[in-house]
Each structure stands twice: as C-alpha cells, then as structure tokens.
Backbone bond lengths (Angstrom), bond angles and torsions (degrees), N, CA, C in turn:
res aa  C-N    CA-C-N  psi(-1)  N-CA   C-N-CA  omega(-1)  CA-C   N-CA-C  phi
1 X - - - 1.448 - - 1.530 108.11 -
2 X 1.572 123.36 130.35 1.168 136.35 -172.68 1.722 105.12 -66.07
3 X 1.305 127.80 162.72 1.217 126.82 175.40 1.772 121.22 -53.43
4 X 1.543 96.26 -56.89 1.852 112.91 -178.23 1.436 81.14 -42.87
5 X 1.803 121.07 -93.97 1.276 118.96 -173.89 1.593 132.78 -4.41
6 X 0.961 92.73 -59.74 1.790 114.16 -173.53 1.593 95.53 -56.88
7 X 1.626 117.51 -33.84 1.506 108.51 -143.72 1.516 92.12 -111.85
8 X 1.745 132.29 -23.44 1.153 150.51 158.08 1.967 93.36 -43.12
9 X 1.326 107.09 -89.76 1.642 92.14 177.94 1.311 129.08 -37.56
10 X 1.523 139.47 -45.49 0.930 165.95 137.86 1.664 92.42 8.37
11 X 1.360 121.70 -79.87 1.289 146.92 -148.01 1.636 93.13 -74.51
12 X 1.303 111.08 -58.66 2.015 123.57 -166.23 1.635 88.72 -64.63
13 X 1.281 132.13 -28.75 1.430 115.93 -166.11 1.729 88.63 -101.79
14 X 0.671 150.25 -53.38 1.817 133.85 148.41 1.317 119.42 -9.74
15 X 1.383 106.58 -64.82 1.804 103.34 -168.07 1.458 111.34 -63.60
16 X 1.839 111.13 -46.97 1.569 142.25 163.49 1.783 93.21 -4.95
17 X 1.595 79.06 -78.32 1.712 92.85 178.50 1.171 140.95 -50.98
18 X 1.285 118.69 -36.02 1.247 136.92 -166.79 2.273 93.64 -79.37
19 X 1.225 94.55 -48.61 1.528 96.53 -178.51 1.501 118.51 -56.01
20 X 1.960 105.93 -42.33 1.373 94.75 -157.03 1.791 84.73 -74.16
21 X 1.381 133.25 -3.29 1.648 107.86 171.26 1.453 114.23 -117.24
22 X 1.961 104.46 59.53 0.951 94.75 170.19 1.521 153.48 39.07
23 X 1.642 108.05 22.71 1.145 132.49 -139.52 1.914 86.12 -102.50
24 X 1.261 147.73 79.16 1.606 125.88 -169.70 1.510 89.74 -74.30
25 X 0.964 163.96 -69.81 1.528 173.60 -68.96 1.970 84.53 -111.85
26 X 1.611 94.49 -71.57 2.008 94.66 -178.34 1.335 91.03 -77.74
27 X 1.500 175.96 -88.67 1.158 156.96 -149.65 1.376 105.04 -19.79
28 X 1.288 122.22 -56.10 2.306 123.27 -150.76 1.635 77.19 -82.29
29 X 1.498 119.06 -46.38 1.252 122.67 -150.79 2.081 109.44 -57.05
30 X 1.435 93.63 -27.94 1.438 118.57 167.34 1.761 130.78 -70.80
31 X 1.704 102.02 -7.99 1.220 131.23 -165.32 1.358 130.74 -110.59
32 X 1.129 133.39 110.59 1.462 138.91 -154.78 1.608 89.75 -63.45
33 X 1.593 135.92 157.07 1.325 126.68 149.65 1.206 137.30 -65.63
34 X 1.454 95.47 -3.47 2.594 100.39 162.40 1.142 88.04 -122.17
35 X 1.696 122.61 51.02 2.081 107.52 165.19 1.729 100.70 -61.92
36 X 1.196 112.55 145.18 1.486 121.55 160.92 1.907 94.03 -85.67
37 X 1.455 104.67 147.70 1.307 119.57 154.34 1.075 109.74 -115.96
38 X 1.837 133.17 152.39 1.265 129.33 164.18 1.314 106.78 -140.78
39 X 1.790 115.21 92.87 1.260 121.14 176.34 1.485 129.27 -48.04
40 X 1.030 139.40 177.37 1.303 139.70 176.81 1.434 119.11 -96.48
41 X 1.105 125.86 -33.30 1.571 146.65 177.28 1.208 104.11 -130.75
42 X 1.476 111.23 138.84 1.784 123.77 13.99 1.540 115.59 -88.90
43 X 1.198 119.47 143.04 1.125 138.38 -145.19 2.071 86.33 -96.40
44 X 1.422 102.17 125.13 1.842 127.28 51.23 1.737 100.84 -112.75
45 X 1.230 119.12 -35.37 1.788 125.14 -156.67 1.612 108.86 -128.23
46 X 1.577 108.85 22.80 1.441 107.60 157.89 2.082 113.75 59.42
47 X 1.226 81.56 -176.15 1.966 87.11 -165.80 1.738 90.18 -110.84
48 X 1.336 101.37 133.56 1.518 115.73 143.13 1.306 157.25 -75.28
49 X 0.994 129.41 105.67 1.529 132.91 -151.57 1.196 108.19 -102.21
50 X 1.404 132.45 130.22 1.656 122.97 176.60 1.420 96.98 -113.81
51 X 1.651 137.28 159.40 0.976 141.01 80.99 2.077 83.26 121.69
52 X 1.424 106.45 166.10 1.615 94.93 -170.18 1.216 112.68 -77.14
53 X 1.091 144.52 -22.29 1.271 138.00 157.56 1.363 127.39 -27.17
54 X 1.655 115.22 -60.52 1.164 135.33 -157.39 2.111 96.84 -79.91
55 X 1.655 93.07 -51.30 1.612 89.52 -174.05 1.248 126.05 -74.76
56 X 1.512 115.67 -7.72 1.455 125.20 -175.04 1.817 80.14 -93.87
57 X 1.045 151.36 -47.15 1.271 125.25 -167.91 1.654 109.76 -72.50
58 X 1.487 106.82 -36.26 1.492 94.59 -179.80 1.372 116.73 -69.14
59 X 1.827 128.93 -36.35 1.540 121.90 147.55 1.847 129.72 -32.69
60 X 1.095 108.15 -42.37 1.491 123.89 173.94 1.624 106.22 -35.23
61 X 1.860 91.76 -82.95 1.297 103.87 177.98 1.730 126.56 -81.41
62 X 1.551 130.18 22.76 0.835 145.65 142.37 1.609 109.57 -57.95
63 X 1.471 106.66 -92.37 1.261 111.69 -175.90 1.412 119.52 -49.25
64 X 1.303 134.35 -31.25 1.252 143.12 162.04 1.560 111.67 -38.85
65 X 1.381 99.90 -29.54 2.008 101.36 -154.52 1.717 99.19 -105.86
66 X 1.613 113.31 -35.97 1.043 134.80 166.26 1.858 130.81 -104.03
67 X 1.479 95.86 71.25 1.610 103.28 178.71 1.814 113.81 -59.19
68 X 1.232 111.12 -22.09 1.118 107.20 -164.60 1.353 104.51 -91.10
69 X 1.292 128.82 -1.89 1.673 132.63 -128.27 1.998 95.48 -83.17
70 X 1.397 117.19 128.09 1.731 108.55 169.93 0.902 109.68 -166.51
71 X 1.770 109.14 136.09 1.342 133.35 -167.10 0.956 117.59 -112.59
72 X 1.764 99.08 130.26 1.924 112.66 179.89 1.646 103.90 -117.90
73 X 1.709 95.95 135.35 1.076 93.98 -158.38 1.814 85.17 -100.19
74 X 1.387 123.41 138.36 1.725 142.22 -165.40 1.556 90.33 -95.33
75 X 1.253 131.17 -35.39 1.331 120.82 -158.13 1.779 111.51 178.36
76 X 1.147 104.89 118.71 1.276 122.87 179.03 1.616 135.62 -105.15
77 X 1.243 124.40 96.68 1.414 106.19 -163.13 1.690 105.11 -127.27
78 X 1.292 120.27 149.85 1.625 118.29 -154.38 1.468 78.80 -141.48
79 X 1.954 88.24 142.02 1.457 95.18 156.49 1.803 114.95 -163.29
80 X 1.611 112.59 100.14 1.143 123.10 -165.17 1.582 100.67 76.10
81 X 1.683 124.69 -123.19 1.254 122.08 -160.51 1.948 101.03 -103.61
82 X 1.340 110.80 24.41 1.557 110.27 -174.03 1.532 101.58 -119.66
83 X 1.225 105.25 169.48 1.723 121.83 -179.15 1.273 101.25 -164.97
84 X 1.400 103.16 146.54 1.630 128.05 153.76 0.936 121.19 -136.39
85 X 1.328 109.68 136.20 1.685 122.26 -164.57 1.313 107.59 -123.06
86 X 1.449 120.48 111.44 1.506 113.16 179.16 1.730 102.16 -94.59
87 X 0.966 130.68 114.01 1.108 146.20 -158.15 1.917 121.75 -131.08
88 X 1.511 124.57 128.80 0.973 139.97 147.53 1.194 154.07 -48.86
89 X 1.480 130.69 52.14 1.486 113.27 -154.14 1.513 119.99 -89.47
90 X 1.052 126.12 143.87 1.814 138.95 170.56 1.202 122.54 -107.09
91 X 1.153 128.18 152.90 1.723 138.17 -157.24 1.772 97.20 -145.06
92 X 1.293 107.07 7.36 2.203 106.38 -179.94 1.555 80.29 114.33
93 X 1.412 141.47 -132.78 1.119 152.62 -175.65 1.508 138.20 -68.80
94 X 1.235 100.04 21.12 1.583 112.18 158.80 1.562 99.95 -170.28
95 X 1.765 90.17 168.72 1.202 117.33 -175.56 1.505 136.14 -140.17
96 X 0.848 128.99 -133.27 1.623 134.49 179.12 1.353 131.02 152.93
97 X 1.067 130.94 140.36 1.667 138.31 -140.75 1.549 83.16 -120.70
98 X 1.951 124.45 145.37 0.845 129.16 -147.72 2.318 90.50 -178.15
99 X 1.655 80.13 157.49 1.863 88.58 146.44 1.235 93.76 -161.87
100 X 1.999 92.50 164.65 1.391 103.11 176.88 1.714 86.45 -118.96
101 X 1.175 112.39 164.99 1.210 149.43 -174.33 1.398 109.03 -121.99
102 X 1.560 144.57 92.22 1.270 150.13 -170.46 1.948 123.10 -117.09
103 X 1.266 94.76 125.73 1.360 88.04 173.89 1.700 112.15 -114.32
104 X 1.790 117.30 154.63 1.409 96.80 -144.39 1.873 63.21 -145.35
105 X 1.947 83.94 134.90 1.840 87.70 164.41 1.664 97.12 -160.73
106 X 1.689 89.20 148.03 1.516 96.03 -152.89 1.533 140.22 47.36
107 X 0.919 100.21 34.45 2.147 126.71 -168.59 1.395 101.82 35.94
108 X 1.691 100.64 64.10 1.980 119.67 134.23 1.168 113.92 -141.26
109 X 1.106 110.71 174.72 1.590 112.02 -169.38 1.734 97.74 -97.78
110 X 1.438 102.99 124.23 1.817 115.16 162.05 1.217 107.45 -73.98
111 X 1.421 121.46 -65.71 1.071 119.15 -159.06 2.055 103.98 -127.32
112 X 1.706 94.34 143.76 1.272 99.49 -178.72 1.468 107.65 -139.94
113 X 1.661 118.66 111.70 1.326 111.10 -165.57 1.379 111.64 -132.29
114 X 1.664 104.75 125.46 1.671 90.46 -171.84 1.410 144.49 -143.08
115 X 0.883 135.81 103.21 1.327 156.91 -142.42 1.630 112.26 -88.02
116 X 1.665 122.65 146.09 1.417 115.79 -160.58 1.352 100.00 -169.04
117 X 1.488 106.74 114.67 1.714 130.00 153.70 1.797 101.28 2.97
118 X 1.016 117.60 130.99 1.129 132.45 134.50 1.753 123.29 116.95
C-alpha cells in the first residue's frame, strides 16, 4: 500500500471515530476549510454544505437531533487520495445501508459525499 493510501485510511478511520462519539470539535478538526459536505436528505440528491462554517453547523444540529445516531463502517476501500465506505447507520432501533465517497488532502477530508439505500 502506497503512502497517500495508507494515510487516506488513516484519516476515514479517525473521522469514523470521532463521529460515532459525537465529538464535532475532532470531526471539523478532520476537515479541510472548503470541505464539501453532501448530505443524504432530502431526497432525491440531498443538501449541500460548503466550507467549515456551514458543516460544523449542520453536524451541530445533527447530533443534537440524533443522540443515538452510530456508524458501522461494512467495508472500506482506499485508493491514493479516495475512499469508499460502505457503511451502516443506526438511530437505537433502526437503520440504513449507505456509502460515502471521500476525498482526503493533506490528512482531512475535502470532500464527503453520501449516498443511501432506499
């Protein structure tokens, strides 16, 4: 495995973490200052988020709305400065099957885009 690679995973299993404890402070801290976000809802192609301002507020009131909210990631695959994460999320008693699509520069995430079953 090439270095970027090595350091691309590196970063997705950081943020991974930082989310499932609700942590926004290490989430932005994981985040370039023009990260794109690309929420999942409202459906069909979800909301766009630019820049840290915008995604640390939409994290804010995420976790705020969703205490229970935690993500398992099913499958992880890196290549140079890209990732895909086929991933699981739960809210206490349900869930939903999903991937994100990540772009990673200078070990934070630029871009986070994400797409979901159903």
């Amino acid at each position: 495995m090439d270095a970027t690679t090595a350091e691309t995973l590196a970063t997705i299993d950081r943020f991974n973490d930082a989310f499932n404890r609700h942590d926004v402070d290490d989430v932005m801290a994981l985040m370039t200052d023009d990260v794109v976000f690309e929420n999942t809802s409202p459906p069909p192609d979800g909301a766009r988020h630019e820049g840290q301002a915008a995604v640390r507020a939409f994290w804010e009131q995420f976790f705020a709305g969703s205490p229970r909210a935690h993500f398992e990631a099913e499958d992880i695959f890196a290549a140079g400065d890209r990732c895909a994460v086929r991933w699981r999320y739960s809210w206490g008693d349900s869930s939903i099957r999903g991937v994100d699509l990540f772009r990673v520069k200078d070990g934070k995430v630029a871009e986070k885009l994400s797409y979901v079953k159903g």
